[in-house]
Rosetta silent file (secondary structure, phi, psi, omega in degrees, C-alpha in Angstrom):
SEQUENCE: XXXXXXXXXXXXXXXXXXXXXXXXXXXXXXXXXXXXXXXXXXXXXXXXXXXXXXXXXXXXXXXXXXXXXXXXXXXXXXXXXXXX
SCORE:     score description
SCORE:     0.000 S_00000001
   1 L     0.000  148.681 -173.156   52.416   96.486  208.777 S_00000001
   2 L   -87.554  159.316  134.619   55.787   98.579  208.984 S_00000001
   3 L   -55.423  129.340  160.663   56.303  101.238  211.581 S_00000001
   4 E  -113.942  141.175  167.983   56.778  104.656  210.299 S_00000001
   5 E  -124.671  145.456  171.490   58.349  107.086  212.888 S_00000001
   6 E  -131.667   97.825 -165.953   58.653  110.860  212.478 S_00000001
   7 E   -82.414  113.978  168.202   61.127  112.484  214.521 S_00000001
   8 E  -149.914  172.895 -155.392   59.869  116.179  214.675 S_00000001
   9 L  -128.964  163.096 -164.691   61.068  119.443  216.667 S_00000001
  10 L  -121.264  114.323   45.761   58.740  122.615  217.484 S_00000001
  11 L  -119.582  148.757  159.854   58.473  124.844  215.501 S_00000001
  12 L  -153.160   95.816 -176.507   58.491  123.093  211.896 S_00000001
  13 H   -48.274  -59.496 -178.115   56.490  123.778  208.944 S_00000001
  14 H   -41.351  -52.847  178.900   58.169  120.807  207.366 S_00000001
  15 H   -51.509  -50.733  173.605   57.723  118.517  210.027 S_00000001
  16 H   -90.216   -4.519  150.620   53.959  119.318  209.316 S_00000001
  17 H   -58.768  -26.720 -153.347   54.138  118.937  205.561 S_00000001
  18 H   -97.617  -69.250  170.365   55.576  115.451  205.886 S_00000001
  19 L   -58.462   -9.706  151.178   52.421  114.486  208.040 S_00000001
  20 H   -61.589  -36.424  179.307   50.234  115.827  206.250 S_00000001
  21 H   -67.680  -93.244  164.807   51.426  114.258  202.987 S_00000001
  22 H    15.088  -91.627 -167.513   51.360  110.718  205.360 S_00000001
  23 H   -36.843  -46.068 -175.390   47.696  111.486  206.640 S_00000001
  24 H   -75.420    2.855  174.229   46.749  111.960  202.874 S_00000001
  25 H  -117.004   -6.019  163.213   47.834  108.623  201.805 S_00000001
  26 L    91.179   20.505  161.287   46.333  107.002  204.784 S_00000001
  27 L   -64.381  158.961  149.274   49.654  106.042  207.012 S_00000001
  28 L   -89.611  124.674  149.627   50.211  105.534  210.069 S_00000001
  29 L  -113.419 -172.768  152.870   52.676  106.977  211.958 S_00000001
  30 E  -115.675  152.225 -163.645   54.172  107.521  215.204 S_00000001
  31 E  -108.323  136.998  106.917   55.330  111.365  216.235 S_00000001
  32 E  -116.434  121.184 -148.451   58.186  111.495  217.858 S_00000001
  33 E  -100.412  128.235  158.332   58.966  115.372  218.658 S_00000001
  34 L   -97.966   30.061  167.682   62.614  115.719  220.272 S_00000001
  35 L   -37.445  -63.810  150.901   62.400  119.241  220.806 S_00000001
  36 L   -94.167   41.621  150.640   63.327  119.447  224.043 S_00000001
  37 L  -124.486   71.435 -165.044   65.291  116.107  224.264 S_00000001
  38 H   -37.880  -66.331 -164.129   69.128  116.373  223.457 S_00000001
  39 H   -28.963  -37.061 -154.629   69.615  112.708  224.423 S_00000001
  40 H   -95.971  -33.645  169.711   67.128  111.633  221.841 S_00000001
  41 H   -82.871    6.500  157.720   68.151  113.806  219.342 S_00000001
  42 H   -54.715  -49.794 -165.731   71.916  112.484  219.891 S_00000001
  43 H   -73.743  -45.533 -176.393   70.232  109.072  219.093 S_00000001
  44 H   -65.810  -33.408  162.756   68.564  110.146  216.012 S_00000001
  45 H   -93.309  -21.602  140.407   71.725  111.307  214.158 S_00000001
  46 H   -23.611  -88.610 -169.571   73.549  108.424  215.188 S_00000001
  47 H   -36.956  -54.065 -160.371   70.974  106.356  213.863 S_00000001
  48 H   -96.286  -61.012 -156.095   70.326  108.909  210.575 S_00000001
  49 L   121.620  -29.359 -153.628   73.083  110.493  210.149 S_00000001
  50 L  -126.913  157.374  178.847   71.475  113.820  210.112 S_00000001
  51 L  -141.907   59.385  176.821   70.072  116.591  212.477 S_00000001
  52 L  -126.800  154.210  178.993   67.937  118.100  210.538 S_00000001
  53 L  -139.201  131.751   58.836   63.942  117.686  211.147 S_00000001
  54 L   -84.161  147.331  128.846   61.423  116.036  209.635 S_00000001
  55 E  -119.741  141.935 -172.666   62.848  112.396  209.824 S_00000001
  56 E  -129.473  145.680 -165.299   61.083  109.870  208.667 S_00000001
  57 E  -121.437  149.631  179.520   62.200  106.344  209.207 S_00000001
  58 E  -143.355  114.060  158.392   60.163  102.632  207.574 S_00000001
  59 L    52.575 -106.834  152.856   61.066  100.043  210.179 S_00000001
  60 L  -113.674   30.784  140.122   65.132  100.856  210.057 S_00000001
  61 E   -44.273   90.238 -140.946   64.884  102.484  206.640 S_00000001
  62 E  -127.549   91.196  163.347   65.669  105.920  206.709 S_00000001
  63 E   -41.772  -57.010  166.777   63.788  107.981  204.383 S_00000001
  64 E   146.818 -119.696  176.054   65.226  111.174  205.284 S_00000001
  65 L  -129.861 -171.451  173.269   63.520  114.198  205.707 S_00000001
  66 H   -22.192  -37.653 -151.802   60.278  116.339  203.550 S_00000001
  67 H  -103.044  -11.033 -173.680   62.064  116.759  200.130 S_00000001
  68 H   -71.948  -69.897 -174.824   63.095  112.920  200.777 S_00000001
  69 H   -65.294  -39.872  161.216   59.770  111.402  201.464 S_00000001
  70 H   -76.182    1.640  168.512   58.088  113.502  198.402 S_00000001
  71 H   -80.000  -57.534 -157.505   60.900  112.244  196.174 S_00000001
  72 H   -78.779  -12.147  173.588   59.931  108.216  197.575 S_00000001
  73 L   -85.593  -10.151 -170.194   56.562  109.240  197.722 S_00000001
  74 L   -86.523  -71.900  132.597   56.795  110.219  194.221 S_00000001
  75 L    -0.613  -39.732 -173.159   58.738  107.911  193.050 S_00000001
  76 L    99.499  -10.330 -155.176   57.214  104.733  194.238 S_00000001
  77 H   -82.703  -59.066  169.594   59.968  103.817  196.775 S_00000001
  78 H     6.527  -81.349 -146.516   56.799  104.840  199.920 S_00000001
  79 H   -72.043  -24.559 -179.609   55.205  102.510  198.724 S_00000001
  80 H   -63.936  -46.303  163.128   57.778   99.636  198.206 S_00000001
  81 H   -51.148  -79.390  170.976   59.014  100.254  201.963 S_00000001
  82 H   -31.473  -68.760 -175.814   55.525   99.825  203.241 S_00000001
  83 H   -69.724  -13.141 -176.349   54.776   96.480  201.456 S_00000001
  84 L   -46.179    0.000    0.000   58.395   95.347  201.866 S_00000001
């Protein structure tokens, strides 16, 4: 099974759209909220590229963020990451 991670920050309607969407397809993830952790959110745009939050990551995939993951959820690509 892949890891999904969700890098999310307080307050964020998005951040709770993207898990919700998740929950309703029956994912797993793991939360990670970097609200109050520069260090980690140093590490996440390294890694992503981006500082914006939701991010949602498959293994070292990097979906992106909300409008990302309902494009791949949309799309088909979700699911292709997951079974990859």
């Amino acid at each position: 099974m892949r890891k999904v991670i969700v890098y999310t920050a307080d307050p964020c309607a998005r951040c709770g759209r993207a898990k919700a969407l998740l929950a309703r397809r029956g994912i797993l993830y793991e939360e990670v909220n970097l609200t109050k952790d520069a260090d980690g959110r140093a590490e996440l745009a390294s890694r992503t590229g981006l500082m914006t939050f939701p991010q949602i990551v498959v293994d070292d995939a990097v979906i992106g963020g909300f409008d990302d993951l309902v494009v791949a959820d949309g799309d088909g690509r979700l699911d292709v990451l997951l079974a990859a």
